[in-house]
N, C-alpha and C positions, 0 to 999 in steps of 0.2 A: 396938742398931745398932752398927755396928763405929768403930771409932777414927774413918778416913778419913771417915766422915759424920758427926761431930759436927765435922772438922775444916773439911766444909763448909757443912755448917751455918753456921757463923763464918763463913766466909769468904763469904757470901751478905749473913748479917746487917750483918757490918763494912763492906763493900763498899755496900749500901744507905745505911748509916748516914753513912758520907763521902761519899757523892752525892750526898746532900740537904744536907749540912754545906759542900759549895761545893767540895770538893777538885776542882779541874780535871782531876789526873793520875788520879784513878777516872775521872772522866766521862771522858775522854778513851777507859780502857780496861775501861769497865763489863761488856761486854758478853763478852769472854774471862772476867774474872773471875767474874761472876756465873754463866755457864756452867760453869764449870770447879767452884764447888761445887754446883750441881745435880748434875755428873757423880758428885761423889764423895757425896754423898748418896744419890743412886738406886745407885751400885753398892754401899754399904753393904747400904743396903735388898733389891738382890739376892742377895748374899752370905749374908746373915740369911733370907731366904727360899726359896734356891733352895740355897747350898749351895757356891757358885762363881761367882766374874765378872771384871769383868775387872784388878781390882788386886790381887784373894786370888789366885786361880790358873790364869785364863786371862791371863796378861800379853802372850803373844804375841800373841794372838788381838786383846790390844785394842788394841796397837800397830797392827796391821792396820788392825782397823776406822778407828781414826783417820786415819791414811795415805790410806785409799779413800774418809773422808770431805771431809780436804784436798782432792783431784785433782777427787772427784767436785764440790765446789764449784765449783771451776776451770773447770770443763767448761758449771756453770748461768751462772760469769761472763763464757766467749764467747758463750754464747746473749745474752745480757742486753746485751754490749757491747764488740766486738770493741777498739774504742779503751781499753780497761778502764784497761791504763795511761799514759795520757797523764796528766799533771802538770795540778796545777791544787785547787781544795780543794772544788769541787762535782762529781762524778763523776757525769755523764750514762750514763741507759743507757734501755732501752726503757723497762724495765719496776720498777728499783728504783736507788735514788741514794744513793750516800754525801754525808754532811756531814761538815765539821769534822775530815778527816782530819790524821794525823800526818802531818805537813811531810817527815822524813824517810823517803825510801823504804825502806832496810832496817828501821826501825823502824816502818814502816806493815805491809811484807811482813809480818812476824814476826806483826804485829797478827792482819793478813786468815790467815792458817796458825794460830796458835793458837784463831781466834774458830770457822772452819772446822772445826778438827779435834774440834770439841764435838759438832758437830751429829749424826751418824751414833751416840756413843754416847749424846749423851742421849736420840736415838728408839728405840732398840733397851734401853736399861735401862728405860726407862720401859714400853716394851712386855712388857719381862720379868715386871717388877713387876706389871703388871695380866693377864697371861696365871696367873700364878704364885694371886694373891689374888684377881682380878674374873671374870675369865674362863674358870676351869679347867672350869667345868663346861658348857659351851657342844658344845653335839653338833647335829650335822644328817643327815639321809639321806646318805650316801654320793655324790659328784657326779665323778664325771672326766670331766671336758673330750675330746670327739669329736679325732682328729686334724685334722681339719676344722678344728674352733674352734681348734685351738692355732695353727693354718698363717694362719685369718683374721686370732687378735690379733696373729702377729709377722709379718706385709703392715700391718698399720694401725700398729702399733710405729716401722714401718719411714718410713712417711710422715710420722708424727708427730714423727720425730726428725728427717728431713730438709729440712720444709717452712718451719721456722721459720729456718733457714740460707740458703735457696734466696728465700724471700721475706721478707722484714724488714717485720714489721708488728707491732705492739701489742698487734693483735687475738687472736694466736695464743701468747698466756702459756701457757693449759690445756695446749697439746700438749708443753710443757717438762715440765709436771709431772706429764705420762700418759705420754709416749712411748715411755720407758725403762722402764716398768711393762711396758707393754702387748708390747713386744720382747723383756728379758730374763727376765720371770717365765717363757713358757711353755718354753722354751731349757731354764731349772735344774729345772723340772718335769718334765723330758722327759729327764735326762741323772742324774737324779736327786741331784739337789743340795736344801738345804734351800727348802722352798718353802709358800706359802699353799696352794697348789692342790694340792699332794700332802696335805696335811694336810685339807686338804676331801675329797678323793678317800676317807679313812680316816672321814670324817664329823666330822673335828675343825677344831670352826670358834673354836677358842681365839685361836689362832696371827692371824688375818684380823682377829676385833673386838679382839685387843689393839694390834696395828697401827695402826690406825685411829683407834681413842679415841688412842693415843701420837701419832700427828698431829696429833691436836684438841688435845690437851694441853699439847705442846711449841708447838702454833702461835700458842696463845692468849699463854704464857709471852714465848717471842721478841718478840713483840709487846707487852707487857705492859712487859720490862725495855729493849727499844728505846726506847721512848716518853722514858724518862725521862732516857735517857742523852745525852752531850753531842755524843759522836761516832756520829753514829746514820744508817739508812736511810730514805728515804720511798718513797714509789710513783706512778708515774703509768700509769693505766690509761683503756682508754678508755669503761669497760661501770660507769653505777653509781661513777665514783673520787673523788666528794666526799661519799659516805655513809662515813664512816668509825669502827671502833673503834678507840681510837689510832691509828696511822698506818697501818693496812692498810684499804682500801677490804672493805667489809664481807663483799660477794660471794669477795672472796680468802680467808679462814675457809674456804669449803670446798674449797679446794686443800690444805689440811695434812691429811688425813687421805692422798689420795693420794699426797701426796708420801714420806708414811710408807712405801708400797708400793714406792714405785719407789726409795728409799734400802736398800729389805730387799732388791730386786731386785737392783741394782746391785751391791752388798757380795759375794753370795752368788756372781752370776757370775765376780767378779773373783776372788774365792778359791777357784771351782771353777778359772778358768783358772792357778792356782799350785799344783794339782793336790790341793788339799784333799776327801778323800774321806768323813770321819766328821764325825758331826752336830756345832755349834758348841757349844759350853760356854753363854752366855749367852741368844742369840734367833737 
């Protein structure tokens, strides 16, 4: 493995170990740091197996992804809660709740943007990793999507991202984490940007289960290292929200594999629209 992932490695283990040891200012900011060596973990891990990523020598590219996964957070924090920042130290929202936040607002920002900008590459290096080792040999019949079907998923894209704005309910979490799926996948598949569906089209179904399982992965993880952290999120939900594994109501487990789709989706369009025309270096 390369330097930067024994570097986080450490920086996992160290981080766990003063957690549990009562340091307040970890708990406080577990959840950046313990991200932050995942991150450099898995890009080792892809560096060693692929050849390239994004601390060896796609730098730009992962300056990017991080940037588009700041915003793109931003964007699941006005669905969740237009009031987001208002003052206070229990942060109401439909569907997920900060505790225990930093008192100081530029030092909470900084928090929410660092904890953020994890998210987009630890689903995409983790995806690398299991497309790279798990998945490489995954083929299926050749499939392209009818113009038909691509015009139905982005009319249903289109309502799923509007409706949960238009009407403010609970009930309707699922469409947060399909919406943007189901709008900008067939968009980049049609424009020809990096996509699932073109790679299905070729009969390569690599690209689709390494996504997916990296949902399953990263969702189990998030949750796994929230639990125990001091400054942390809960849920209220109104389908099943007191069956829970750690703090996610159970039924929400199968939203991270989606969500995996609609973060691959989202990145891809926004780097098509900055005029990015050749395939990305890492996923």
């Amino acid at each position: 493995m390369k330097r930067h992932g024994w570097v986080g490695l450490g920086v996992i283990v160290v981080a766990e170990a003063l957690l549990f040891a009562g340091a307040p200012i970890v708990g406080r900011w577990f959840t950046p740091l313990v991200w932050t060596g995942y991150v450099l973990v898995a890009d080792a891990l892809v560096a060693r197996l692929c050849g390239r990523s994004y601390l060896t020598t796609d730098r730009l590219e992962g300056v990017l992804v991080a940037l588009v996964s700041i915003a793109a957070w931003w964007l699941f924090e006005w669905y969740n809660a237009p009031r987001f920042w208002r003052g206070g130290d229990d942060l109401r929202g439909l569907w997920w709740q900060y505790h225990a936040m930093e008192p100081n607002l530029l030092l909470r920002r900084l928090g929410y943007d660092w904890a953020f900008a994890t998210i987009f590459p630890a689903l995409f290096l983790t995806a690398a990793v299991l497309r790279a080792r798990v998945f490489s040999w995954v083929r299926v019949a050749p499939w392209r999507p009818s113009p038909a079907c691509l015009q139905v998923a982005i009319a249903a894209g289109v309502v799923a991202v509007a409706l949960p704005l238009l009407v403010v309910s609970s009930w309707l979490v699922p469409l947060v984490w399909t919406g943007f799926a189901l709008l900008l996948e067939p968009i980049n598949h049609r424009r020809g940007r990096p996509s699932w569906l073109t790679a299905l089209a070729r009969g390569d179904a690599s690209l689709l289960c390494a996504l997916l399982s990296a949902g399953a992965i990263c969702g189990v993880l998030w949750e796994f290292w929230n639990y125990w952290a001091l400054t942390r999120w809960t849920y209220s939900v109104p389908y099943a929200g007191g069956v829970k594994i750690f703090e996610m109501p159970v039924l929400g487990y199968l939203g991270f594999p989606f969500f995996a789709l609609e973060c691959f989706a989202i990145y891809h369009w926004v780097r098509g629209l900055l005029g990015a025309t050749d395939a990305p270096g890492v996923v």
